[in-house]
N, CA and C of each residue as an Amber inpcrd file, in Angstrom:
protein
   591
 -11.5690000   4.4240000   4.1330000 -12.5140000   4.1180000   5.1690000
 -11.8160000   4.1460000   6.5220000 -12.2050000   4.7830000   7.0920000
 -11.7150000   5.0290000   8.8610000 -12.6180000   4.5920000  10.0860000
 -12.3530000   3.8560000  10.9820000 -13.5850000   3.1700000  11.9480000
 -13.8970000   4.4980000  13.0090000 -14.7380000   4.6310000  12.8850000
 -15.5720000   6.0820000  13.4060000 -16.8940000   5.4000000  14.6620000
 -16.6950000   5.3660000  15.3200000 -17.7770000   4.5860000  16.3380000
 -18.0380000   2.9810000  16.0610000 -19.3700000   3.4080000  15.4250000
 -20.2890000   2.0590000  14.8590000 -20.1500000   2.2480000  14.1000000
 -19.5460000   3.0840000  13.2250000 -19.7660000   3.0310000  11.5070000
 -18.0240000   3.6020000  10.8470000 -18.2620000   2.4530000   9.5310000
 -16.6760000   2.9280000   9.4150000 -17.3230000   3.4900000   7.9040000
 -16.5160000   4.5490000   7.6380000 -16.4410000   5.5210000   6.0660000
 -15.6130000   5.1910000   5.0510000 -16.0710000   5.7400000   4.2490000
 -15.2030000   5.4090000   3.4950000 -15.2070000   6.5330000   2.6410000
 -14.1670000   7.4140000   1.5070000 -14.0760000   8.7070000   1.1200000
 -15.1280000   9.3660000   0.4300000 -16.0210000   8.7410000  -0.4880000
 -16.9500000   9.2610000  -0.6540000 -18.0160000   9.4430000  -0.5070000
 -17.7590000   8.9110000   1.1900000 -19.4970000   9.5350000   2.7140000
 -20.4910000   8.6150000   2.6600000 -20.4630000   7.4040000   1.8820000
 -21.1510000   6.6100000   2.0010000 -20.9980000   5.0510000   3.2730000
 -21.6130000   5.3690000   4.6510000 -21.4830000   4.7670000   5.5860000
 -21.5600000   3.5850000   5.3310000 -20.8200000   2.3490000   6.1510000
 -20.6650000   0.9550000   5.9020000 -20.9380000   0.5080000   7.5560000
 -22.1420000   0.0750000   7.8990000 -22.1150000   0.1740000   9.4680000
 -21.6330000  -1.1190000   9.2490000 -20.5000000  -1.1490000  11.3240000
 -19.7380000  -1.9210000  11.4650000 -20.9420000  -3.5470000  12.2750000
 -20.3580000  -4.5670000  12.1960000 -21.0450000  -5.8510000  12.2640000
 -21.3690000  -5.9020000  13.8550000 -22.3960000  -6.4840000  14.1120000
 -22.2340000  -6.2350000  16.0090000 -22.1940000  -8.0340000  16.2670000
 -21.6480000  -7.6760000  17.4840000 -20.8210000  -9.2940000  18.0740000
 -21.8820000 -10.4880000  17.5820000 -23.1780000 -10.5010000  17.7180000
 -23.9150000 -11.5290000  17.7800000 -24.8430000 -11.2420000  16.3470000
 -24.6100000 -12.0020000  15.2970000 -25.2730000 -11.8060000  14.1440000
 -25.6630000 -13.1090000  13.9540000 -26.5520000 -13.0930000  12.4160000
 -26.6710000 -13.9870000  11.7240000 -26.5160000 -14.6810000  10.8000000
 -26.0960000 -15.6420000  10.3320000 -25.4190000 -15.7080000   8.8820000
 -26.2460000 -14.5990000   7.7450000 -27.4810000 -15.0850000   7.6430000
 -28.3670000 -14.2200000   6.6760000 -27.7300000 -12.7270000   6.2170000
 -27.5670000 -12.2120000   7.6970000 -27.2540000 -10.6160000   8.1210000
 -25.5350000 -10.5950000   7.8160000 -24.9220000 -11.5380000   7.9950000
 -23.3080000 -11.3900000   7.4360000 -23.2630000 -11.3390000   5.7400000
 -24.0340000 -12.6680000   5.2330000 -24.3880000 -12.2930000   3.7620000
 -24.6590000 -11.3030000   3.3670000 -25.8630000 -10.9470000   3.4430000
 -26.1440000  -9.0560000   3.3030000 -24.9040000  -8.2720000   3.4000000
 -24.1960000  -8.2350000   4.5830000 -23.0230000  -7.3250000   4.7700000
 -22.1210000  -7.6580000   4.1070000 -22.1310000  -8.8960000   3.3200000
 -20.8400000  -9.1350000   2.3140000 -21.0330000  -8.7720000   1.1780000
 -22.3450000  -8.9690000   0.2960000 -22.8020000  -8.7140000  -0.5520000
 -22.7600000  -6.4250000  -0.6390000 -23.0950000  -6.2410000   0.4880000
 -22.9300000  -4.5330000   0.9690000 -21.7710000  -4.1900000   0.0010000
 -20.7700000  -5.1300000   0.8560000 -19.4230000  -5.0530000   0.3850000
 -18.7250000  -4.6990000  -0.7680000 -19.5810000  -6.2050000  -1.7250000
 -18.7410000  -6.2310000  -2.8400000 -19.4340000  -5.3270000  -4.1600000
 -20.8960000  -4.2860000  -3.2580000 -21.1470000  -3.7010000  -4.1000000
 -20.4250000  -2.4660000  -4.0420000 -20.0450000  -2.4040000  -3.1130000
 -19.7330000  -0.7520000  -3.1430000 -18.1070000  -0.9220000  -3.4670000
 -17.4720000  -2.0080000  -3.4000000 -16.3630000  -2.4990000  -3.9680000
 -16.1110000  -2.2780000  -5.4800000 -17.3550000  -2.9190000  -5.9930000
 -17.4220000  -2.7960000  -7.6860000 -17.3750000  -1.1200000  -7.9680000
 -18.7290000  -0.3220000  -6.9890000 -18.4930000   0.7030000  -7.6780000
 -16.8080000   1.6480000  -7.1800000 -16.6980000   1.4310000  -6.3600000
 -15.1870000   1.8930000  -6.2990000 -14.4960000   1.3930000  -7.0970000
 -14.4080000   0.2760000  -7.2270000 -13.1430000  -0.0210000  -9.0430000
 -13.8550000   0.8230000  -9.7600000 -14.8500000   0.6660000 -10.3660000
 -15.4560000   1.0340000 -11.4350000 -14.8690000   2.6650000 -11.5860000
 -14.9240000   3.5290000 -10.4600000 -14.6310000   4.8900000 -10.0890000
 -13.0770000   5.0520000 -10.2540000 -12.4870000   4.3210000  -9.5920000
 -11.2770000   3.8860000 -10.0850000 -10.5120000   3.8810000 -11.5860000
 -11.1040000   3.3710000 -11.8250000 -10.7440000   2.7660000 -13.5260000
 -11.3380000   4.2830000 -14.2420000 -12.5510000   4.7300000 -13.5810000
 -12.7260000   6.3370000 -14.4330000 -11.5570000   7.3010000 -14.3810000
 -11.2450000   7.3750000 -12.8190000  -9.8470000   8.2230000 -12.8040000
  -8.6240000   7.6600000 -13.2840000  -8.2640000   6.9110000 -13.2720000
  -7.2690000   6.1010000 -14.4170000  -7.1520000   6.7110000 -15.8340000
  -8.4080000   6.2430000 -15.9050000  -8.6080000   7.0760000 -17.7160000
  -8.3570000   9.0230000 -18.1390000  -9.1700000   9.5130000 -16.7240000
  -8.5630000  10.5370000 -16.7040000  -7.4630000  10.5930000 -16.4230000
  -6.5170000   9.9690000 -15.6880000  -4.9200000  10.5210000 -15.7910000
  -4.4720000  10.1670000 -16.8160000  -4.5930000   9.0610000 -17.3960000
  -3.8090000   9.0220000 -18.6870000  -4.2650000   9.6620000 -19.5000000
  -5.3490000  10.6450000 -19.6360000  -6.0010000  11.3160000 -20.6360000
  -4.8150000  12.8200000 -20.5920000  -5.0670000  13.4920000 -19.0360000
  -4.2810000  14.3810000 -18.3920000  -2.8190000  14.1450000 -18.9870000
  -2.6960000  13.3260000 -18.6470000  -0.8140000  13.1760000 -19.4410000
  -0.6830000  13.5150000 -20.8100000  -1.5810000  12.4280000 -21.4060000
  -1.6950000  12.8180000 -23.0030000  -1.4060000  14.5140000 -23.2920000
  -2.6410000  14.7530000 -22.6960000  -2.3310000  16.3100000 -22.8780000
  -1.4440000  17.1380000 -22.6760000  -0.6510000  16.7100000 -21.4690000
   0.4750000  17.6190000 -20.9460000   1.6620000  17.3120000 -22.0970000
   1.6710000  16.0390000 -22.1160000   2.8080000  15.6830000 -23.1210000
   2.2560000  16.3010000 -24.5200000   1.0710000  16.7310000 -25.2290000
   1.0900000  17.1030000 -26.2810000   1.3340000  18.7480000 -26.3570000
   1.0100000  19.1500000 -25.1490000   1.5810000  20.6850000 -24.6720000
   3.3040000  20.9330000 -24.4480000   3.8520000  19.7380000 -23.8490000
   4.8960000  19.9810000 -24.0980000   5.5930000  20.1640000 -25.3530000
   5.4860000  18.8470000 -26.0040000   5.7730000  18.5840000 -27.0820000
   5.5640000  19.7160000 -28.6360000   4.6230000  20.2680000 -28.5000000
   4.2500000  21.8090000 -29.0920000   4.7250000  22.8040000 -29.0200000
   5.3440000  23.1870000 -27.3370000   6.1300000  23.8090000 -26.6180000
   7.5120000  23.6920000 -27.4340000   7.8220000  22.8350000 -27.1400000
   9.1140000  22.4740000 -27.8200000   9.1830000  22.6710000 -29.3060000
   8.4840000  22.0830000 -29.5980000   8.2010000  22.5720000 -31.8460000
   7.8720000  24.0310000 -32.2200000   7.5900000  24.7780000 -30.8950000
   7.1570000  26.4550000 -31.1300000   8.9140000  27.1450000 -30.7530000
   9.4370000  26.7270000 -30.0570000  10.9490000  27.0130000 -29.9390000
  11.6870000  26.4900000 -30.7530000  11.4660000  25.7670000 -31.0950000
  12.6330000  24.9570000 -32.1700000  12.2980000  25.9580000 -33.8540000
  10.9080000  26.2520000 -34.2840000  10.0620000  27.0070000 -35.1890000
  11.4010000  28.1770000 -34.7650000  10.7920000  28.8500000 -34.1010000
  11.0470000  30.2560000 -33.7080000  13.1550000  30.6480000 -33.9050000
  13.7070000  29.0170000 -33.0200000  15.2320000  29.3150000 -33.7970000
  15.2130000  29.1030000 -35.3930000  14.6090000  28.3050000 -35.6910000
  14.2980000  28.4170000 -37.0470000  14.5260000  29.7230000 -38.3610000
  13.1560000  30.5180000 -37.7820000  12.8870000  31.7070000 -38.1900000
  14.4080000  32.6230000 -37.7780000  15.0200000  32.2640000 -36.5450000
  16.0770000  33.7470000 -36.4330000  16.9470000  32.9170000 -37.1350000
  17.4050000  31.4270000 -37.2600000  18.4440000  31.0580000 -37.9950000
  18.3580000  31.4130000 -39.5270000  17.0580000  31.6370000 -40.7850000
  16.9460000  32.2610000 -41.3250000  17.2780000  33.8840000 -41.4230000
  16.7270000  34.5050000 -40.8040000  16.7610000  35.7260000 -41.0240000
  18.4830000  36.0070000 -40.3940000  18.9280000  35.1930000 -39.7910000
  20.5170000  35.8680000 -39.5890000  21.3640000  35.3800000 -40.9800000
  20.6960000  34.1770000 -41.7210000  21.4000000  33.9510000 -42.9420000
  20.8560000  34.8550000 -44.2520000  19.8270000  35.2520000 -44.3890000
  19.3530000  36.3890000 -45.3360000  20.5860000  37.9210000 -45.0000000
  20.3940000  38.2360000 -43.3580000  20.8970000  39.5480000 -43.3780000
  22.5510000  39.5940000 -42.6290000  23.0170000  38.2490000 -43.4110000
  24.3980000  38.2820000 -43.0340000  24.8650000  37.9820000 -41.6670000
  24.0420000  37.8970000 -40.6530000  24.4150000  37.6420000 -39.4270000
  25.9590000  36.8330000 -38.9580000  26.1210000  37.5600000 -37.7230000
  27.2660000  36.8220000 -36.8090000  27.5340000  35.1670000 -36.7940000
  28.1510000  34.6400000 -36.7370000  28.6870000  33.5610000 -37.6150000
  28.2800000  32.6310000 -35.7050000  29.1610000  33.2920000 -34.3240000
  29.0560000  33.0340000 -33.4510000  27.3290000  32.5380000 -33.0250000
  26.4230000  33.6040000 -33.1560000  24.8110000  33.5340000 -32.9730000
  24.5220000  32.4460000 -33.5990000  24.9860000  32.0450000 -34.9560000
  24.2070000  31.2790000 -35.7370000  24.7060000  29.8690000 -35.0930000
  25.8800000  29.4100000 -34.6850000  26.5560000  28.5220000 -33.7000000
  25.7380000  28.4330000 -32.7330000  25.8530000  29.4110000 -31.7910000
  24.7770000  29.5020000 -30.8150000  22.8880000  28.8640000 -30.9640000
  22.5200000  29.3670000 -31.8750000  21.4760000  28.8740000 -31.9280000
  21.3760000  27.4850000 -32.3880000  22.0780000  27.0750000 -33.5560000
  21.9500000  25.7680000 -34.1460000  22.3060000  24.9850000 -32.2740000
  23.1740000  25.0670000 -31.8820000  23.5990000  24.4050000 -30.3930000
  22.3480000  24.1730000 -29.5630000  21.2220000  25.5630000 -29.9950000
  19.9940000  25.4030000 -28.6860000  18.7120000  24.6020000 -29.6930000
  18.8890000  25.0120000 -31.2570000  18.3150000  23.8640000 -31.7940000
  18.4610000  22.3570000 -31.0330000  19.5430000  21.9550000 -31.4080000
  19.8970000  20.4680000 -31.6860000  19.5210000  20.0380000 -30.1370000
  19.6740000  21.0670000 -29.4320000  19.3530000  20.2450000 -27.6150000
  18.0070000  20.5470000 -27.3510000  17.0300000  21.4950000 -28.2820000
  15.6920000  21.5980000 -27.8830000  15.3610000  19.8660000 -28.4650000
  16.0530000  19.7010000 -30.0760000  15.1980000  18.4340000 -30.3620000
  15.4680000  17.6650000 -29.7770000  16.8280000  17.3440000 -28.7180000
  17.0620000  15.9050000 -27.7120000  16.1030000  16.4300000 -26.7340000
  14.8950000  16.9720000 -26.6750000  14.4130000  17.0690000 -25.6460000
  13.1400000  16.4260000 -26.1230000  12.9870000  17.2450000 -27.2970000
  11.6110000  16.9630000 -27.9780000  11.5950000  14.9990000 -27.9220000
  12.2830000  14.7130000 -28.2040000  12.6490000  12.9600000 -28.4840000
  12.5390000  12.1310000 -27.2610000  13.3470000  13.0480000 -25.9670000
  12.9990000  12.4700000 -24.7370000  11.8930000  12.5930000 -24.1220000
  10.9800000  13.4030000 -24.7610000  10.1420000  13.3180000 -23.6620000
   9.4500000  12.7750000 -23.2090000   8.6610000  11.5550000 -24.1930000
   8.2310000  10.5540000 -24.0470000   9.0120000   9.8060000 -22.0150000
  10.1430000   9.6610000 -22.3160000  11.1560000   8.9300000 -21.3230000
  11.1900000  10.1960000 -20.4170000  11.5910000  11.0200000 -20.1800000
  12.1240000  12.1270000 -19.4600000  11.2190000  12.8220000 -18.4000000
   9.8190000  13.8790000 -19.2610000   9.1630000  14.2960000 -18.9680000
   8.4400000  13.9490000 -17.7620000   8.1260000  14.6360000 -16.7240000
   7.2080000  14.2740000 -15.4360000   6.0800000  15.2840000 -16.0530000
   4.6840000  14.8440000 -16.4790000   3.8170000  15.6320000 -16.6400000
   3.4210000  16.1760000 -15.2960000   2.7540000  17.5910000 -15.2500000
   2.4190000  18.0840000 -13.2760000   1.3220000  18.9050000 -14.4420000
   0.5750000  19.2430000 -13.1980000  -1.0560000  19.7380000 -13.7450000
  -1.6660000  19.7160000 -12.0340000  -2.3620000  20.9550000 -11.6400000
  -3.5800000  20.9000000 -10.6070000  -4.3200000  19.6790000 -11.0040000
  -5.0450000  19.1470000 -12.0730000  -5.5710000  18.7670000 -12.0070000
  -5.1200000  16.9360000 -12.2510000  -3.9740000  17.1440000 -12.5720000
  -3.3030000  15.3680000 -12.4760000  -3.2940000  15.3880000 -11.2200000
  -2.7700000  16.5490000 -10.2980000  -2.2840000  15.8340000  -8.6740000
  -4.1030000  15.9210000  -8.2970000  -5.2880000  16.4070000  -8.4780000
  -6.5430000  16.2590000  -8.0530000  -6.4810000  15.1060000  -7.9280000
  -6.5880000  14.3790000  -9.4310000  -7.1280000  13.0480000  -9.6910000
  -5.9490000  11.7350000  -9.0080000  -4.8240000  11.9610000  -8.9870000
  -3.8480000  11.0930000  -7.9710000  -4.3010000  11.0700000  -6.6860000
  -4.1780000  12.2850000  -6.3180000  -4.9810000  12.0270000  -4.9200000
  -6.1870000  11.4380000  -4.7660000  -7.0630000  11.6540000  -5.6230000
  -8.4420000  10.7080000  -5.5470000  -8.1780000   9.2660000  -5.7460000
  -7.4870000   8.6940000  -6.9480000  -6.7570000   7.4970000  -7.1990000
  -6.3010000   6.9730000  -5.4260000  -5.6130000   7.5120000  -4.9200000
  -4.9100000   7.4100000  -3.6050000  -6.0900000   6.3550000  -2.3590000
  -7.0450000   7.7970000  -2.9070000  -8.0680000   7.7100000  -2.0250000
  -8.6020000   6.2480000  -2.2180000  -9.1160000   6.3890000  -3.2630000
 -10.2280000   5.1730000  -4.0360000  -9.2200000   3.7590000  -3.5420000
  -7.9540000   4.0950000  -3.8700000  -7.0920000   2.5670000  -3.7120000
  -6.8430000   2.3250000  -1.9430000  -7.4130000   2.8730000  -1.6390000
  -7.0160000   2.8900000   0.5490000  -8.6880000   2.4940000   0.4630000
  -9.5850000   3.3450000   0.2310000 -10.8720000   2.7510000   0.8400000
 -11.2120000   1.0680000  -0.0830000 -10.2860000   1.0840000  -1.3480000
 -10.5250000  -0.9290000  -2.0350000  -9.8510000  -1.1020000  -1.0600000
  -8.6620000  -1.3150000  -0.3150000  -7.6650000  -1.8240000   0.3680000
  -8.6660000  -2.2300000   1.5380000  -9.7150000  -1.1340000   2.3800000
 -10.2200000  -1.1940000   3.2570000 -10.9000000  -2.1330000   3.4620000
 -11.7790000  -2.0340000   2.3210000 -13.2420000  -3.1260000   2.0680000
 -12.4580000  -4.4510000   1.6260000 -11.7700000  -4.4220000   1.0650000
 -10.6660000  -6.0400000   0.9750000 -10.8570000  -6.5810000   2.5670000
 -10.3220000  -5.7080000   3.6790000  -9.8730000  -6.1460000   4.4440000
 -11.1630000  -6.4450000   5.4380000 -12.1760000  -5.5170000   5.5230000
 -13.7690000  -5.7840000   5.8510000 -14.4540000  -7.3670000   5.5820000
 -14.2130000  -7.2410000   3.9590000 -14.4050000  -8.2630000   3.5290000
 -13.8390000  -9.6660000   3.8840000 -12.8370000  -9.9190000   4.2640000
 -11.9910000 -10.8870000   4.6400000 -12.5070000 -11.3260000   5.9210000
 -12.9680000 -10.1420000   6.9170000 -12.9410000 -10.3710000   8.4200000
 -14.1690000 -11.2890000   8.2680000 -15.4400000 -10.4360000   7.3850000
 -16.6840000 -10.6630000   7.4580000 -16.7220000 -11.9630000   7.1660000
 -15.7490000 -12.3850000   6.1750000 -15.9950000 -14.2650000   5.1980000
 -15.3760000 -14.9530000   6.4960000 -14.2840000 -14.6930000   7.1980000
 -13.7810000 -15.5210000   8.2030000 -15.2490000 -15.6430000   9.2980000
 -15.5540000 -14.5370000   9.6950000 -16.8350000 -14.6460000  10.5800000
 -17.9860000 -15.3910000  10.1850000 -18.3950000 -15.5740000   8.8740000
 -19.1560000 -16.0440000   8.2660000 -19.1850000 -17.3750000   8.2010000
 -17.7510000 -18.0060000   8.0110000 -17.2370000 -19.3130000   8.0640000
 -17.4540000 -20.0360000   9.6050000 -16.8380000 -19.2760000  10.2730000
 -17.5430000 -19.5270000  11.6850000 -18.4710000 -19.7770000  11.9970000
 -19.4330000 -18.3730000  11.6310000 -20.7500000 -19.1940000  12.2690000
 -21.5300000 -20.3760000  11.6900000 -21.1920000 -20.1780000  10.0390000
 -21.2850000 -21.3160000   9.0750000 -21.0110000 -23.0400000   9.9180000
 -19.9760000 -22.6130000  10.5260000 -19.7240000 -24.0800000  11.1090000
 -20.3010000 -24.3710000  12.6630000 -20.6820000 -23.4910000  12.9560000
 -21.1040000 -23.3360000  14.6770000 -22.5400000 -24.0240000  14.5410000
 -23.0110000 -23.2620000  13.3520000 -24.4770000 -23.7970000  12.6910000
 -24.7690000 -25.2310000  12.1390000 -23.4630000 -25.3970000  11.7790000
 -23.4410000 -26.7300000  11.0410000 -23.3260000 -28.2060000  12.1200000
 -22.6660000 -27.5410000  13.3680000 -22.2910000 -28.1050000  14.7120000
 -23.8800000 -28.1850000  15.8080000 -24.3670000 -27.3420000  15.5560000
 -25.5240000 -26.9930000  15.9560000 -26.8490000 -28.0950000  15.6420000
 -26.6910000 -27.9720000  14.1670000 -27.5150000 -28.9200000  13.2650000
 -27.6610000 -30.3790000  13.4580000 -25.9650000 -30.8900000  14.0990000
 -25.7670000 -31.9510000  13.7200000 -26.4020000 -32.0950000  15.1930000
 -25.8870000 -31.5290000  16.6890000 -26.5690000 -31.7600000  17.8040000
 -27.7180000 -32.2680000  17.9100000 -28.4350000 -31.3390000  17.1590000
 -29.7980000 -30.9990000  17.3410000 -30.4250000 -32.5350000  16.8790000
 -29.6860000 -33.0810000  15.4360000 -30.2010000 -34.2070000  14.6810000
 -30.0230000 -35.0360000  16.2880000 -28.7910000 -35.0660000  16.8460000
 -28.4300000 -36.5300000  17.5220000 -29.7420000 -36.5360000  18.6070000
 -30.1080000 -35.2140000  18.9030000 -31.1200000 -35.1050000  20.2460000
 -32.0150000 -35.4870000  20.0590000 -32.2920000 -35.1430000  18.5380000
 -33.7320000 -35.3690000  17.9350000 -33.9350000 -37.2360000  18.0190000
 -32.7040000 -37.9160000  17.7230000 -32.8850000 -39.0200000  17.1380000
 -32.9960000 -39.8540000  18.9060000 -32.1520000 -38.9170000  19.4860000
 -32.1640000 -39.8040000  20.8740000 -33.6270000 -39.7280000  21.6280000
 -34.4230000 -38.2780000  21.1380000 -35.5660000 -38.2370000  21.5660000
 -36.8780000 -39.0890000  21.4490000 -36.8130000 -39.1410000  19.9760000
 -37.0540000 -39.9320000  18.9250000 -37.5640000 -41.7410000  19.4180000
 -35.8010000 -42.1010000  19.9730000 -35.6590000 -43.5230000  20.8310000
 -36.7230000 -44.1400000  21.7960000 -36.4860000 -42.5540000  22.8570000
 -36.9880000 -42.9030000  24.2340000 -38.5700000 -42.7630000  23.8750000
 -39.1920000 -41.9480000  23.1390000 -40.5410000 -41.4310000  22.7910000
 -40.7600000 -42.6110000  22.2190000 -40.6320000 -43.7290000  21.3930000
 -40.5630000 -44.6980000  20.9210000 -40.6850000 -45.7900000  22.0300000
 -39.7480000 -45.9310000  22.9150000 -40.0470000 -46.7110000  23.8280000
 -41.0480000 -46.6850000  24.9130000 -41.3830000 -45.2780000  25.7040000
 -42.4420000 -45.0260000  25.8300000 -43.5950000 -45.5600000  25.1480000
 -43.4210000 -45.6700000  24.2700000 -45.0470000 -45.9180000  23.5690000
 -44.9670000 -47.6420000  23.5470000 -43.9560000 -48.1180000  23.5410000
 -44.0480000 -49.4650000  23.6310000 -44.5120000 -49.9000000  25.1110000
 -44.1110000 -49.1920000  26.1460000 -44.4330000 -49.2310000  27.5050000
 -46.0700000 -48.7780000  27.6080000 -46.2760000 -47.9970000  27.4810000
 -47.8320000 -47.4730000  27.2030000 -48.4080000 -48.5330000  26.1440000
 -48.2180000 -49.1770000  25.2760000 -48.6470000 -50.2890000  24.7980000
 -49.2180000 -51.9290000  25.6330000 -47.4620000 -51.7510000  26.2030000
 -47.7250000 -53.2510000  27.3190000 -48.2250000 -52.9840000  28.1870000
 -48.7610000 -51.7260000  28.9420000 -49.3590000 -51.5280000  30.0310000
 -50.8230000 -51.7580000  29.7160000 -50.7800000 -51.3370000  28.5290000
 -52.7240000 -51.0400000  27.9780000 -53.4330000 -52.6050000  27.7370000
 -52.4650000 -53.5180000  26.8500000 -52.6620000 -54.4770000  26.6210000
 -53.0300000 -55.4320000  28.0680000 -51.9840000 -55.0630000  29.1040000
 -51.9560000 -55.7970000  30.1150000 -53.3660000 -55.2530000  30.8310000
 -54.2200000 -54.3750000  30.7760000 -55.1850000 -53.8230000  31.6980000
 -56.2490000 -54.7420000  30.7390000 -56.1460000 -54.5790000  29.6020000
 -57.0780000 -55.4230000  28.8790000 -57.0180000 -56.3970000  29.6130000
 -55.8530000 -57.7600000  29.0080000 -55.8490000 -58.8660000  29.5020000
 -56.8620000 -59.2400000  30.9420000 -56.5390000 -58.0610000  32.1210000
 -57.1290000 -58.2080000  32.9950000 -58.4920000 -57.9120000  33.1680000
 -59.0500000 -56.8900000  32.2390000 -60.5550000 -56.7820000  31.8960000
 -61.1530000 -57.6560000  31.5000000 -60.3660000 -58.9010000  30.5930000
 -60.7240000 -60.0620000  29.6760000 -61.3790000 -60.8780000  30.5860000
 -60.0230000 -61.1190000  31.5730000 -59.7330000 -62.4850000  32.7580000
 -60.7910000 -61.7220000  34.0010000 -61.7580000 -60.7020000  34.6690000
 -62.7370000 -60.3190000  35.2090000 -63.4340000 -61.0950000  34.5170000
 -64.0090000 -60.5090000  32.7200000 -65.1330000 -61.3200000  32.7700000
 -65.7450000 -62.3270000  32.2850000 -64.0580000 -62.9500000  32.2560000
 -64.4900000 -64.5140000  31.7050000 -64.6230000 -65.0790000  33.2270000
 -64.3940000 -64.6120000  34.3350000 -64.8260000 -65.2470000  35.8580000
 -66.2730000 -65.4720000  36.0950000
């Protein structure tokens, strides 16, 4: 994923627009949740090419390994046929020598071997890819929960204001009405005291 204007990418073209300064929690949720979906399906994509490389290896190593048992066969066959038709004593040295180091190969290869294939370096490079754009959204993700936490608490700061205003409002509106009480009572009183005169 690369930050491209307002919108950052990520390798397989699916846009992640970037957060703008003044949001809402609601709207950060959403964008986290964005997140951890397209997160999942990138592991998930991930873990497919995985399977294909180790599938890819399998194969290369069973190509090698065949490779090697078709040469080792083949000194075989001439180490025969030089012992049927009398052969040079030197050749037959010679070959048993490229025997015995084809099979230290055959044995190493497990350890030794670098499998290469067009299509192992395809899927590495995609691997590459897939593990930079998780790396990305990790790091998206992180900004977004810190921002989130923020406003989480700005809101929570907000809330509590709002209660104290409410309660102070609450007070005076309260006392008011006690004042508007003694005033009303007192106009009575004086309506009373008219017409008991």
């Amino acid at each position: 994923m690369s930050k491209s204007g307002l919108v950052l990418e990520n390798t397989t073209s699916k846009a992640i627009p970037a957060i703008p300064q003044e949001v809402t929690i609601e709207e950060l949720q959403k964008e986290i949740y964005s997140l951890a979906v397209e997160k999942n399906r990138l592991e998930k994509e991930a873990r497919s090419i995985t399977e294909k490389i180790n599938e890819e290896r399998r194969i290369l190593f069973e190509q090698e390994l065949k490779r090697i048992s078709t040469e080792i066969g083949a000194i075989d066959r001439k180490l025969l046929l030089q012992s049927e038709s009398g052969g040079a004593e030197e050749l037959a040295r010679n070959l048993e020598g490229q025997k015995k180091e084809l099979a230290e190969r055959y044995n190493a290869v497990r350890y030794d071997f670098t499998p290469e294939s067009e299509s192992l370096r395809a899927y590495r490079e995609k691997e590459t890819q897939l593990h930079s754009s998780l790396q990305e959204i990790d790091k998206e993700g992180m900004r977004l929960t810190l921002k989130l936490m923020e406003l989480e608490k700005k809101e929570e700061e907000r809330k509590k204001e709002e209660k104290e205003h409410s309660l102070l409002t609450g007070t005076f509106t309260q006392l008011e009405l006690f004042e508007k009480a003694a005033e009303y009572s007192a106009q009575e009183r004086k309506k009373g005291e008219v017409l008991l005169k």
